[in-house]
C-alpha positions in Angstrom: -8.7 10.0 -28.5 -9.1 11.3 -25.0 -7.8 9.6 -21.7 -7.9 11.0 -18.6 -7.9 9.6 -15.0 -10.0 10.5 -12.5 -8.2 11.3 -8.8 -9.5 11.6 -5.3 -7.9 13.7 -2.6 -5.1 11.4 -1.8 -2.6 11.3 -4.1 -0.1 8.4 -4.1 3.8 7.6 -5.4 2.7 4.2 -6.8 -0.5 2.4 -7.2 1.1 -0.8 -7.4 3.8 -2.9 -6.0 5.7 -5.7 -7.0 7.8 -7.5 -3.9 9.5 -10.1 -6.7 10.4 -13.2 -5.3 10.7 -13.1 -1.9 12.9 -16.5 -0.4 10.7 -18.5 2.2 11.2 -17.8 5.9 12.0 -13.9 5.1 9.9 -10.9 4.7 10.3 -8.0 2.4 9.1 -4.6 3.2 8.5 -1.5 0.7 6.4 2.1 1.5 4.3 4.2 0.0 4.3 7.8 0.1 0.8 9.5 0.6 -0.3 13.1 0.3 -3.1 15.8 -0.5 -3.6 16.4 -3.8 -3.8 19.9 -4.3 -3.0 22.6 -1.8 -5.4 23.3 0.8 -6.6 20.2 1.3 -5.5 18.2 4.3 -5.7 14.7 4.7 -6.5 14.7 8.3 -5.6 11.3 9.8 -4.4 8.5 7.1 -5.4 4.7 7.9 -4.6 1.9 5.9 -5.5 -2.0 5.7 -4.4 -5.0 3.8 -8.0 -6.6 2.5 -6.8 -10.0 2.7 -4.3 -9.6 5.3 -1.0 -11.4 3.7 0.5 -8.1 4.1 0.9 -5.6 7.5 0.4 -2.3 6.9 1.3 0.6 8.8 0.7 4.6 8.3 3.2 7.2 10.0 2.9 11.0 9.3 5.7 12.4 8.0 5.7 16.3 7.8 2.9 16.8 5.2 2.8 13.7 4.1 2.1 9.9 5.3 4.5 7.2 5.0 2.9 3.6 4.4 4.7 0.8 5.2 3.9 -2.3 3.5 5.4 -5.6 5.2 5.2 -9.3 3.8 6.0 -11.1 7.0 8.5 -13.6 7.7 6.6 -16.8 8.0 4.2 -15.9 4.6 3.6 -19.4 2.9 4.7 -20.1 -0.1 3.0 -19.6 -3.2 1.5 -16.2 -5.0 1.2 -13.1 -3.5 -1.7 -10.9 -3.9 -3.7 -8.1 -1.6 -4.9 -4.6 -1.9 -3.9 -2.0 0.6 -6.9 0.5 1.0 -5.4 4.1 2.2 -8.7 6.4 3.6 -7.9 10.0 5.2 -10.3 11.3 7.6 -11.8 13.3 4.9 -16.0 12.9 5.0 -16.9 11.2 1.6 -13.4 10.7 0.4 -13.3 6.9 -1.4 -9.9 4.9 -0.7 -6.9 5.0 -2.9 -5.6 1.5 -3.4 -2.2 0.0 -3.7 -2.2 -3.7 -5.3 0.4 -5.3 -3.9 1.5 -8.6 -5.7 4.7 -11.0 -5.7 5.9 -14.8 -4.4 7.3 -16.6 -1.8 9.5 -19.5 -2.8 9.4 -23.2 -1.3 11.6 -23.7 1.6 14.8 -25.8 0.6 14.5 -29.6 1.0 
């Protein structure tokens, strides 16, 4: 057999994330580390988005590579938690990576 997996220009430390069981009324927070893949490519600048929007998502540069922060905020309701991050770089034609990003928020205490 043959496998092999097919990668754009942005390479990524994970490609999905697990925030377990977050408890209601806190947030949870977790980053992923972006960079070129390959020398002599650069990313340009790095955006991200959450798709549904449960999540907040933030990218900083960090030397060569981009740091993005993934934050389930502190008033998510409860219940499963599900989105897809979608990482683009500002180079022309280049697809987004995405991070799918799943969990659950506990009921509050009665």
């Amino acid at each position: 057999p043959v496998q092999a997996f097919v990668s754009g220009k942005i390479w990524l430390d994970r490609r999905s994330i697990s925030l377990g069981i977050v408890p209601a009324g806190r947030g949870r927070e977790t980053a992923v580390i972006a960079r070129a893949f390959g020398q002599g490519v650069d990313l340009g600048t790095v955006t991200a988005k959450a798709r549904k929007g449960v999540v907040e998502v933030k990218a900083v540069p960090s030397g060569k590579e981009w740091v993005v922060t993934i934050r389930l905020p502190e008033g998510a309701p409860p219940g499963r938690i599900e989105d897809v991050v979608e990482i683009t770089s500002s180079i022309a034609g280049e697809p987004a990576a995405e991070v799918l990003v799943v969990g659950s928020v506990t009921e509050p205490p009665k």
